[in-house]
N, C-alpha and C positions, 0 to 999 in steps of 0.2 A: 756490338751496337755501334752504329754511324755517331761519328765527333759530331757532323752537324746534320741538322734538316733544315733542306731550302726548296722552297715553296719554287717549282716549276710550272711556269705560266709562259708557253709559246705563244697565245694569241693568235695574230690572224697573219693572213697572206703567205709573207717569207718567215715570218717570225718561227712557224715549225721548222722549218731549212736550215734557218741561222742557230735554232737550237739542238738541233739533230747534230748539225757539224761539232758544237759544241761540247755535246755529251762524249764524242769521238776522243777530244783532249783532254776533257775531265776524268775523261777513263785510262790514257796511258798516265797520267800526273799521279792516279791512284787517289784520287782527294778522296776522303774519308767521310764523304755524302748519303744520308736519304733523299732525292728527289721526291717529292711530293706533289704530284699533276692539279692544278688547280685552276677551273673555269675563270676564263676572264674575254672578253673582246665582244666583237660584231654578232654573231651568231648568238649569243646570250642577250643581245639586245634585243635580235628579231623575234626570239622565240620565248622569253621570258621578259621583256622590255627590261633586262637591267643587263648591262656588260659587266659588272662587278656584282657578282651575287650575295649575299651574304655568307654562301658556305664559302666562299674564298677568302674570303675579310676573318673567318675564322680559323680556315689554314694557315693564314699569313700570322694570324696571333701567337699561334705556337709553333711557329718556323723561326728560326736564325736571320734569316735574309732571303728573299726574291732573286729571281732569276726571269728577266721576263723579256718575248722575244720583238714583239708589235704589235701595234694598233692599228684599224680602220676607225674613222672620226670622218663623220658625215653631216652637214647644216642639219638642222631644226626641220626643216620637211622632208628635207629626204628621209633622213633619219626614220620622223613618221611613216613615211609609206613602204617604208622595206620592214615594216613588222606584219608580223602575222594577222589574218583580218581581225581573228577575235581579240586582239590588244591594238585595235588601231581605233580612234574619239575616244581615250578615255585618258585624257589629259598626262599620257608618258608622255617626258621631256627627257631627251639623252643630254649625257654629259660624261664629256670624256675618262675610263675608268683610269688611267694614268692617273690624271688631276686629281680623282676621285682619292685614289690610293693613298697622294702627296700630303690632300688634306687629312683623313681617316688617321692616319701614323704621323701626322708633324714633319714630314719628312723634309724638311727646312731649309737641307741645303743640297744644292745639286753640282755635282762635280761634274766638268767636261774637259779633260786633258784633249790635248791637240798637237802631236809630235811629227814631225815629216822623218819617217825611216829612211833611212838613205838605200837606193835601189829602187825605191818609187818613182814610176816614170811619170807620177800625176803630181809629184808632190811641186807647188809655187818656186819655194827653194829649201834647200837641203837643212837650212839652220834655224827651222820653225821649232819652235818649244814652248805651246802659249798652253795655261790652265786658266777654263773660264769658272768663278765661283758667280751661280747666280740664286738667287733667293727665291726659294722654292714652293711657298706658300700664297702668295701677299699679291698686291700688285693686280693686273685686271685678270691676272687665271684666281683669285678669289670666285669669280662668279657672281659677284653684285649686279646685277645687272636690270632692269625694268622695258617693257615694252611689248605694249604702250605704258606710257609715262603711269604711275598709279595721283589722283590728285592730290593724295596725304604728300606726297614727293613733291609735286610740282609745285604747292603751295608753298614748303619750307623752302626751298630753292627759290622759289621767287620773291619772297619775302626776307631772304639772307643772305643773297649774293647779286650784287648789281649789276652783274655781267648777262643776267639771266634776261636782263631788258632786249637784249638782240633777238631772244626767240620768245618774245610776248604775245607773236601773231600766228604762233606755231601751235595747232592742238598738239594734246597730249598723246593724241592716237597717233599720228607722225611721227613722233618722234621715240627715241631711241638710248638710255643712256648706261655706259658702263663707268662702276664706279674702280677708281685706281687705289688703293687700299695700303699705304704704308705701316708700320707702325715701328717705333724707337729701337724697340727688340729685336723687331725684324730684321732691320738695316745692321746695328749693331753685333748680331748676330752672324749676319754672311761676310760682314765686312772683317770680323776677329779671324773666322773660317779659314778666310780668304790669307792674311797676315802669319798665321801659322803655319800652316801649308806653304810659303812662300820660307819663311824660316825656319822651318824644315828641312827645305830640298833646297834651299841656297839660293832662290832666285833674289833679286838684286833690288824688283820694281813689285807694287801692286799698282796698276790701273782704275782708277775708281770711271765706271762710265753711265754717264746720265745724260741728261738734258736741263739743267737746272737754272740753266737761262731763261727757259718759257715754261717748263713743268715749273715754277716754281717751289710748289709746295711739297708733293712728294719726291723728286728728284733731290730737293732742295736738304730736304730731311736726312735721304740717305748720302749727299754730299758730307753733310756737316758731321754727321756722326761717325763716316769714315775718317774723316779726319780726328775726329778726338781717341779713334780705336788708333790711327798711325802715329800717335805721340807716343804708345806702348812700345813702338818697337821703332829704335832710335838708327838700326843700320839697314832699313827696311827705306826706300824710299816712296814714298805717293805722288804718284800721275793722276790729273784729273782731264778728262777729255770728254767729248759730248759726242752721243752717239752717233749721230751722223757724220762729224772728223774721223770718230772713231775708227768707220768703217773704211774710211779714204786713209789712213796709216797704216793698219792694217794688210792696205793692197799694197801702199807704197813699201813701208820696212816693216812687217811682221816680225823681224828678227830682233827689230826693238824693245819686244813687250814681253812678259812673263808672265805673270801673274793678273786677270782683270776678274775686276769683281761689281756685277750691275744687280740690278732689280730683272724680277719673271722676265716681262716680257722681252725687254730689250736686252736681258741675257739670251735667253731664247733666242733672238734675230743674229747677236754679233758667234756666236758659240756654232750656229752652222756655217756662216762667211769662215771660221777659224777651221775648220771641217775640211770647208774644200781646196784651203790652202793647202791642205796635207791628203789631198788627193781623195778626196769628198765624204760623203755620207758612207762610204766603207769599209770608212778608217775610223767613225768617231765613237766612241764609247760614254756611259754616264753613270752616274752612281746618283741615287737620289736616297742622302743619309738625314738619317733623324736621331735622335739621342739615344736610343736602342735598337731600332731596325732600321734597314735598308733594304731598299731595291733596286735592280741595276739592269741596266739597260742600252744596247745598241740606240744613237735617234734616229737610226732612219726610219722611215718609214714603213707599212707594212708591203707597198708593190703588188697587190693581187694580182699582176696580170702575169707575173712570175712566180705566183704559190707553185709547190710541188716537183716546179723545174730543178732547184739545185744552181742556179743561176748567178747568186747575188753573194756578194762579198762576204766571206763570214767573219774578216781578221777584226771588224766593229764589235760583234760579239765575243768575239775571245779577247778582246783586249779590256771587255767587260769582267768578263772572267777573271782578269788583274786586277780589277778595281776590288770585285769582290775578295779576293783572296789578301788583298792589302789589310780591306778595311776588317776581316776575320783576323788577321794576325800573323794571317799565313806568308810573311813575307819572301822565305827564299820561295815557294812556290810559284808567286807573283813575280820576281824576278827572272824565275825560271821561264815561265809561259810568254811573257814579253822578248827574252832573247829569242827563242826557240821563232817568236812572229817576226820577226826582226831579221831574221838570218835567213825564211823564207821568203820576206820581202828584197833581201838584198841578191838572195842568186838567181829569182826572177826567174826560175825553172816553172814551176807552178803556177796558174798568175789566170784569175777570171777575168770576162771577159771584159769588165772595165777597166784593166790594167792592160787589156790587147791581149792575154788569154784565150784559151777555150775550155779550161780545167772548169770545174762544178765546185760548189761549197763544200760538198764529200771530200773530195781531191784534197785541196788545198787545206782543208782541215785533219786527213790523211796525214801530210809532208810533216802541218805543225805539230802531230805526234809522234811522229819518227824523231824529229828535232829533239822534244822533250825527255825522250827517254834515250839519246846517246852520252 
């Protein structure tokens, strides 16, 4: 009998590529896995209007953790017109199953390591080591969102916020509003995350990053309360910087930072700028951990116009594969699989085609299981 089941979810595009390569190293490592294939992406939307079906919501229930490869995410009309005729006027609204998933499991916090492997001839500079902690639930990927305005809304908003007088002459049908959604827990929560993790692996700094100059209120929130989580930990020191500096220190000295820890979206934003310093989206791996499950995840993108080819960077998935085996337990395996991508990275024998390559996801996922097993 398999130690674990992990719900197997490639998705769409490259997302089967980067999983196939995948399976390649999980199989020399010998992890002690049932794979369990479960529906999720674009094609479930076309043909069922839902990318997250319910029988996957209940694979994931009795599975250990996800493994999952990519996503296609398309506006609000497209969306509509790429479903099949007989589910197209009947009020489906897509909504991305990622997001879907984060909310469904709580999965609260989102891990983005960001390493420059030395041998990378894409990498900014060689002494990058930043881990983004971004908060995984909250914030405008909640999905509050109206439009057109409803007037039970427009009325409370205009009768409780004075700011609301700039658009008095604006229908409700123009207009458009997303709500940004903190909450004490929330903040408090990725900010501990964030602190631990740092004191753990020895890093020196956390970065707190917001806007809390002009967000007031939500920024404001999760300022403050990082702060009162950094009095827990007295050799830990707190940086507070605002997203947009953020993103200008970042370019200037990355080699500055350790540990950042923001809010959804404007995690989201600095977490792929941290990506490309370390030689882009086919390097960055995620974990999206909640109190008992996880799901873990390459962020790139799904690439449709490369499905099938073998094309695209697989070492973002496998270094996925680390995260997962960390957050299992499995730590020397973890250790194992990171050297093994590492030492491929640095003899630069193997090497797709956005490192100046011409190897396949195959290949290169090939080399890192000869690696693993000498």
């Amino acid at each position: 009998m398999a130690k674990y089941k992990v719900a197997w979810m490639p998705g769409d595009g490259v997302g089967n590529d980067v999983m196939e390569a995948a399976k390649i190293v999980l199989d020399a490592l010998k992890f002690n896995a049932e794979y369990i294939p479960a529906d999720i992406g674009w094609e479930f939307w076309r043909t069922e209007a839902n990318p997250l079906p319910d029988r996957t919501v209940n694979i994931l229930r009795n599975s250990d953790c996800a493994l999952f490869g990519a996503i296609t995410s398309k506006p609000k009309e497209e969306a509509e017109n790429e479903l099949i005729p007989e589910l197209r006027g009947k009020g489906h609204v897509y909504s991305s199953p990622i997001v879907g998933l984060r909310q469904k499991f709580n999965l609260h916090t989102n891990l983005r390591p960001c390493r420059a492997y030395p041998g990378n001839p894409l990498n900014y500079r060689d002494n990058i080591d930043l881990v983004v902690f971004r908060e995984n639930t909250e914030c405008l990927y909640a999905g509050v969102e109206f439009h057109p305005v409803p007037e039970v809304v427009r009325q409370v908003l205009d009768v409780n916020h004075p700011k609301m007088k700039k658009f008095a002459n604006v229908d409700s049908v123009d207009m458009a509003i997303s709500l940004r959604i903190f909450t004490r827990n929330g903040c408090r929560s990725i900010a501990r995350q964030a602190f631990e993790y740092a004191k753990k692996h020895g890093y020196k700094t956390v970065t707190v990053v917001e806007k809390p100059n002009v967000i007031r209120e939500t920024s404001g929130l999760m300022v403050r309360e990082t702060r009162k989580i950094a009095t827990e930990y007295p050799g830990i020191e707190l940086w507070e910087t605002n997203i947009d500096a953020m993103c200008m220190w970042l370019i200037k000295n990355p080699q500055d930072y350790g540990v950042l820890v923001s809010s959804n979206m404007f995690g989201d934003i600095i977490s792929d700028l941290c990506a490309q310093l370390v030689g882009g989206l086919g390097f960055a791996s995620s974990g999206n951990i909640g109190d008992n499950f996880a799901v873990f995840e390459p962020t790139h993108g799904s690439a449709p116009k490369y499905a099938g080819q073998y094309k695209v960077n697989p070492m973002a998935m496998l270094l996925t594969c680390k995260l997962m085996f960390d957050w299992l337990g499995e730590l020397a395996m973890g250790a194992k699989l990171e050297k093994a991508v590492a030492t491929v990275i640095k003899e630069g024998k193997v090497r797709t085609y956005d490192m100046g390559g011409r190897n396949t996801s195959l290949e290169v996922a090939e080399e890192v299981a000869c690696k693993v097993t000498m």
